[in-house]
C-alpha positions as CSV (number, residue, x, y, z in Angstrom):
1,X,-36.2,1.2,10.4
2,X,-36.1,-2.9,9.3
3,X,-34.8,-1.1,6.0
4,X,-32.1,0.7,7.6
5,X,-30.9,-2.1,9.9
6,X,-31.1,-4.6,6.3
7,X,-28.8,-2.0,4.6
8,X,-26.2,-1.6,7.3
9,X,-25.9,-5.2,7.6
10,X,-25.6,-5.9,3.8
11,X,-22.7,-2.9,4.0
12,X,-21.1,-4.8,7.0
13,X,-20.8,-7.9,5.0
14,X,-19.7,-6.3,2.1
15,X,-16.7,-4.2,4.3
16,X,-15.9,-8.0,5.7
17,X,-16.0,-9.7,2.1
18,X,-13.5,-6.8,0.9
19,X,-10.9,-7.5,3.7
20,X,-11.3,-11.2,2.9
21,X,-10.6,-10.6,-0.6
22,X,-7.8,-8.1,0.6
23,X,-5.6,-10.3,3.0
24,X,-3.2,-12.9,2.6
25,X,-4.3,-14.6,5.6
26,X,-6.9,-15.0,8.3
27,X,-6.7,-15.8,11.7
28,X,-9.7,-16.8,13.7
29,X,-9.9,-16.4,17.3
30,X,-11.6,-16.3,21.1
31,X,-10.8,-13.7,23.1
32,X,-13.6,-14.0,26.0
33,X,-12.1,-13.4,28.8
34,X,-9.6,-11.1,28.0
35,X,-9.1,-7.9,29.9
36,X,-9.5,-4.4,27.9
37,X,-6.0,-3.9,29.3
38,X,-4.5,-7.0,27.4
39,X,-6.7,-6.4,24.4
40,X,-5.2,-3.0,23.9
41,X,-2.0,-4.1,24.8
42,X,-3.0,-6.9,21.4
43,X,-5.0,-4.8,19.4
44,X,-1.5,-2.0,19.3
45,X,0.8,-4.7,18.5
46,X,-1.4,-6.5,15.4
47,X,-2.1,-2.8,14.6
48,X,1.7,-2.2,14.6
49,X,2.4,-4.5,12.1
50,X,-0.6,-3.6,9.9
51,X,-2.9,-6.6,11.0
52,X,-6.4,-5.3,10.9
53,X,-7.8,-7.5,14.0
54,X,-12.0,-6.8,14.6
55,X,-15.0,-8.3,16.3
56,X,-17.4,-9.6,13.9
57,X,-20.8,-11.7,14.9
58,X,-20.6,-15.2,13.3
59,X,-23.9,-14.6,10.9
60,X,-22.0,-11.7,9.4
61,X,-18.7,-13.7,8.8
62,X,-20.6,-16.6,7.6
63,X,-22.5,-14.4,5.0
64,X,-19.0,-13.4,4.1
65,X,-17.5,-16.3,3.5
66,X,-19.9,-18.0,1.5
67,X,-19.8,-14.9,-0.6
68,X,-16.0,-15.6,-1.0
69,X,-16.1,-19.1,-1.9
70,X,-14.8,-19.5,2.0
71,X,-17.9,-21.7,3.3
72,X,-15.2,-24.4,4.9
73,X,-14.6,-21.3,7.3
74,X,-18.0,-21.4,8.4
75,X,-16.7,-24.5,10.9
76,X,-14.4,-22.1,12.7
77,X,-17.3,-19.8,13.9
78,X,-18.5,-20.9,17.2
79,X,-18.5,-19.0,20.3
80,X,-17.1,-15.3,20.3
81,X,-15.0,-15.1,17.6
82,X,-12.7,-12.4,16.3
83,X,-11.0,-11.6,13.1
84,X,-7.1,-10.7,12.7
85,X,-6.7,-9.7,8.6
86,X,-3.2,-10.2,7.5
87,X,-3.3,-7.6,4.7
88,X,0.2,-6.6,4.4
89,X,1.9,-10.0,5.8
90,X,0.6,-13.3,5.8
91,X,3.1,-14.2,8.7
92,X,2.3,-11.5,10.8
93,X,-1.3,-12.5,12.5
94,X,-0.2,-15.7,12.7
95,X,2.5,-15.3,14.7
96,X,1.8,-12.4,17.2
97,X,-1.9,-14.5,17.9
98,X,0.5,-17.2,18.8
99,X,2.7,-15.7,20.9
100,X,0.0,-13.8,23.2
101,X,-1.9,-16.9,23.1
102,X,1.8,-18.8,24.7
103,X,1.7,-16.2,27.0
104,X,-2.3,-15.6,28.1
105,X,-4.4,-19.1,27.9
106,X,-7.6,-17.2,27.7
107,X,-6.8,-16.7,24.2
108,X,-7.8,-19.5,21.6
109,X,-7.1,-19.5,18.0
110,X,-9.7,-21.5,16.6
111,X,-7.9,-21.7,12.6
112,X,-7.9,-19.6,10.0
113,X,-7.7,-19.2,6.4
114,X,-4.2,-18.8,4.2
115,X,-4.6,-18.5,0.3
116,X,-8.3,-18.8,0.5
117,X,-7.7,-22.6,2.2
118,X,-9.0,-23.3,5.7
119,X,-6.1,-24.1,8.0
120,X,-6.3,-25.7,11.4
121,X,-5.1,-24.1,15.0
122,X,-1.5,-26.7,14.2
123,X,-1.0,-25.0,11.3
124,X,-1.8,-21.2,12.2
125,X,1.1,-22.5,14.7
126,X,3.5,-23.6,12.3
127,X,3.2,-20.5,10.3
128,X,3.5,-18.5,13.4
129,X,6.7,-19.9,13.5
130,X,8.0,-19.3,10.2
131,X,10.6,-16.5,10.0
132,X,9.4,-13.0,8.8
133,X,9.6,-12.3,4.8
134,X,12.7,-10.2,5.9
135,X,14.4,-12.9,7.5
136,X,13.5,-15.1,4.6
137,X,14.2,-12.8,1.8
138,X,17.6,-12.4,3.6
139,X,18.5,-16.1,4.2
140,X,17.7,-16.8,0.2
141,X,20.0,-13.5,-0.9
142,X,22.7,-15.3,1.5
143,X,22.2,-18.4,0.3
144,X,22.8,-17.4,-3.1
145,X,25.7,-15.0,-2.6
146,X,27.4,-18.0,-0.6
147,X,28.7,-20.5,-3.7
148,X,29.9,-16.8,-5.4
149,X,31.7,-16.0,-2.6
150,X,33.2,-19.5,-1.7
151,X,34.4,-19.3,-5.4
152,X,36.1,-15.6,-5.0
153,X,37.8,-17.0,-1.4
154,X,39.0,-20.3,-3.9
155,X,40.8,-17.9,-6.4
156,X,42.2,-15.6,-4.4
157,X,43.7,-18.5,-2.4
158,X,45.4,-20.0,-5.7
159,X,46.1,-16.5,-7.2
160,X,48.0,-15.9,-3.5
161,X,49.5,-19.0,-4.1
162,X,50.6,-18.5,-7.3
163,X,51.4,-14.9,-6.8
164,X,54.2,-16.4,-4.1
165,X,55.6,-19.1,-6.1
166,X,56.2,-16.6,-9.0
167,X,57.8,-14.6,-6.8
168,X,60.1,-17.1,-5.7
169,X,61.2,-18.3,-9.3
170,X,62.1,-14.7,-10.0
171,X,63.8,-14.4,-7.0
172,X,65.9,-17.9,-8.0
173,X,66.6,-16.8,-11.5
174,X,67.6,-13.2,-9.9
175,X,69.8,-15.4,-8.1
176,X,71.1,-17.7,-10.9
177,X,72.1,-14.7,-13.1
178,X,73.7,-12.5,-10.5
């Protein structure tokens, strides 16, 4: 039985040290208090947007991070504490966390961990409110279409321009010679 119980646990830490190694950030947070209505309401959105969010005890996240080099992370863990694993978007855990937590105070984010560096709850928060890699690939691609197209509206301007003042000589020499 004690054999059993030791292999289950080593597999648990091992499914934890593979979403660590996995994600592109981690939010750490405390949900006591919660109601299983808004923790399904949570769990759908983070799910949504590919977030894997899961309750872990604090032994088994520890073992975890040490494994990964994350020992700093190890501060985080007290009281209940619950993973969100940003797999797909480093952005994404961040910011929906922050937002329920805006709108429910029973939520805490305690930190987190972004590019294998512990960051605090002020930080989490200024990531939440970065702009999604969408937005952000989209304000570069504007960004850099902008001087091309200032250019374009330049030289069509003075090609106008140009265009009408050729047009008036010919029309003067039309008139000259008639």
């Amino acid at each position: 039985m004690k054999e059993e119980l030791l292999q289950s646990k080593i597999a648990l830490v091992d499914e934890i040290k593979e979403k660590i190694e996995k994600s592109q950030s981690i939010v750490l947070v405390n949900n006591h208090g919660l109601t299983v209505e808004e923790v399904t309401k949570l769990r759908k959105e983070l799910r949504e947007h590919g977030v894997d969010y899961k309750v872990y005890k604090n032994t088994m996240l520890k073992r975890a991070f040490d494994a990964t080099g994350n020992e700093d992370a190890n501060e985080l863990l007290v009281g209940p504490t619950v993973a969100a694993f940003g797999i797909e978007d480093a952005v994404q855990p961040a910011k929906i966390l922050n937002d329920f937590a805006e709108e429910n105070d029973r939520l805490e984010i305690k930190g987190g961990i972004l590019d294998g560096r512990v960051v605090s709850i002020d930080e989490v928060k200024a990531l939440a409110k970065l702009p999604s890699r969408e937005v952000l690939v989209a304000q570069l691609l504007g960004s850099l279409n902008a001087p091309i197209q200032g250019l374009a509206t330049v030289l069509s301007g003075n090609i106008r321009g140009l265009a009408v003042a050729l047009n008036q000589i010919r029309e003067k020499k039309e008139e000259e010679t008639a």
